[in-house]
C-alpha positions in Angstrom: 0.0 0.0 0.0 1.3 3.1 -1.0 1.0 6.1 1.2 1.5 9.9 0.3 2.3 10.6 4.0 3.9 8.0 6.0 5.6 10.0 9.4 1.7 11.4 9.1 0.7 7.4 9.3 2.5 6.8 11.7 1.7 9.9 14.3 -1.9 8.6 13.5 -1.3 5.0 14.6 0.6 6.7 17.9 -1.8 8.7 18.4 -5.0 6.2 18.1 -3.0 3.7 20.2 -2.6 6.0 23.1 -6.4 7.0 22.6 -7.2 3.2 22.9 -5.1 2.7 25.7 -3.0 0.2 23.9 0.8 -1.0 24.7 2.1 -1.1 21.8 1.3 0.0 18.2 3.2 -1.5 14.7 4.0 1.0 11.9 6.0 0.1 8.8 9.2 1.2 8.6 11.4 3.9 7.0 14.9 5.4 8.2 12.9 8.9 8.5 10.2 7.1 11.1 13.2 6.2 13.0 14.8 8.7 13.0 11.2 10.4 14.6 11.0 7.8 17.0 14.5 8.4 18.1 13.9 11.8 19.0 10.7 10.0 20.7 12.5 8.3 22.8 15.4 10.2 24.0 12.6 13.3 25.1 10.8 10.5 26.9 8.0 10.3 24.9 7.9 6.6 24.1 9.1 3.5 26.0 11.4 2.4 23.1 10.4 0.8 19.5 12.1 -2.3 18.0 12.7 -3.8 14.3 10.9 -6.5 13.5 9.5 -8.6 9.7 6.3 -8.0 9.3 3.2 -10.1 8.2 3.1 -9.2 4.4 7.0 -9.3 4.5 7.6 -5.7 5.0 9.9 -4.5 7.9 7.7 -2.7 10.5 8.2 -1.2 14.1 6.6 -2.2 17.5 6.6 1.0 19.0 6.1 0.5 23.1 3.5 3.9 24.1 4.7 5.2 27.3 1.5 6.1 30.2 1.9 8.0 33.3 -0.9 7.4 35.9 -2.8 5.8 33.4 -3.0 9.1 30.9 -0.9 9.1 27.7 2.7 11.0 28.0 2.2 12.5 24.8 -1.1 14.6 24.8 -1.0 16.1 21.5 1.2 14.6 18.3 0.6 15.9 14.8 2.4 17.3 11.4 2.5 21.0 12.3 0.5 22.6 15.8 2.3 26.2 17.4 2.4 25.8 21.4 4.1 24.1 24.0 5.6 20.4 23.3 9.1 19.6 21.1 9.5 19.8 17.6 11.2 17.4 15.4 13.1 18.9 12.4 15.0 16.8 9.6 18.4 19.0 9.3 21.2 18.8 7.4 23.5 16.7 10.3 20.0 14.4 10.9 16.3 14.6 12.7 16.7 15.8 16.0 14.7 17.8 18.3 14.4 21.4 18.4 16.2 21.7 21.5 19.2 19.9 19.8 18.8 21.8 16.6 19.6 25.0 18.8 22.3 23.8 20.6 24.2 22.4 17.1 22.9 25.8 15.8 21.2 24.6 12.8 18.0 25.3 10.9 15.6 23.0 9.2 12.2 21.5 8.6 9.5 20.5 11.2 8.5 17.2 10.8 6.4 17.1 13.8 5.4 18.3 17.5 4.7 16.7 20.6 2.5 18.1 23.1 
């Protein structure tokens, strides 16, 4: 299955997964998705996500969702939102958070937020 917006795919599984109070969620994968969840889970976000083959043969991620007192850590994930949260931008040394980006004093593209 082709998708026109995959890291949007995937903060939609996230995102449903926390809203159904599931463990874990499976996206396919892609370097740029790991690169998201990477950022994920250094801030905390996530528990952690690992590699696996997946039922049509595909490589996909188990992504472990992380819960605090029972409520999702991540209230709000989408594409683009202005407020509070991280952002996750794709620059030219790799996807890392904004707080990162300004330390390595570089620019580039939002991928994401987390509230």
């Amino acid at each position: 299955m082709s998708l026109s917006d995959p890291l949007g795919d995937m903060l939609t599984r996230i995102r449903n997964g926390q809203k159904a109070g599931k463990a874990t969620i499976v996206s396919p994968a892609s370097k740029v998705r790991a690169s998201v969840l990477d950022v994920l889970k250094r801030e905390g976000y996530i528990r952690g996500y690992q590699q696996s083959d997946g039922e049509a043969g595909g490589i996909e991620f188990r992504i472990e969702l992380k819960y605090h007192e029972g409520h999702p850590v991540i209230r709000e994930i989408s594409r683009v939102f202005n407020g509070l949260g991280i952002s996750i931008l794709s620059t030219p040394r790799g996807v890392m958070s904004d707080n990162e980006a300004r330390a390595a004093n570089v620019g580039g593209e939002v991928l994401c937020r987390v509230f």
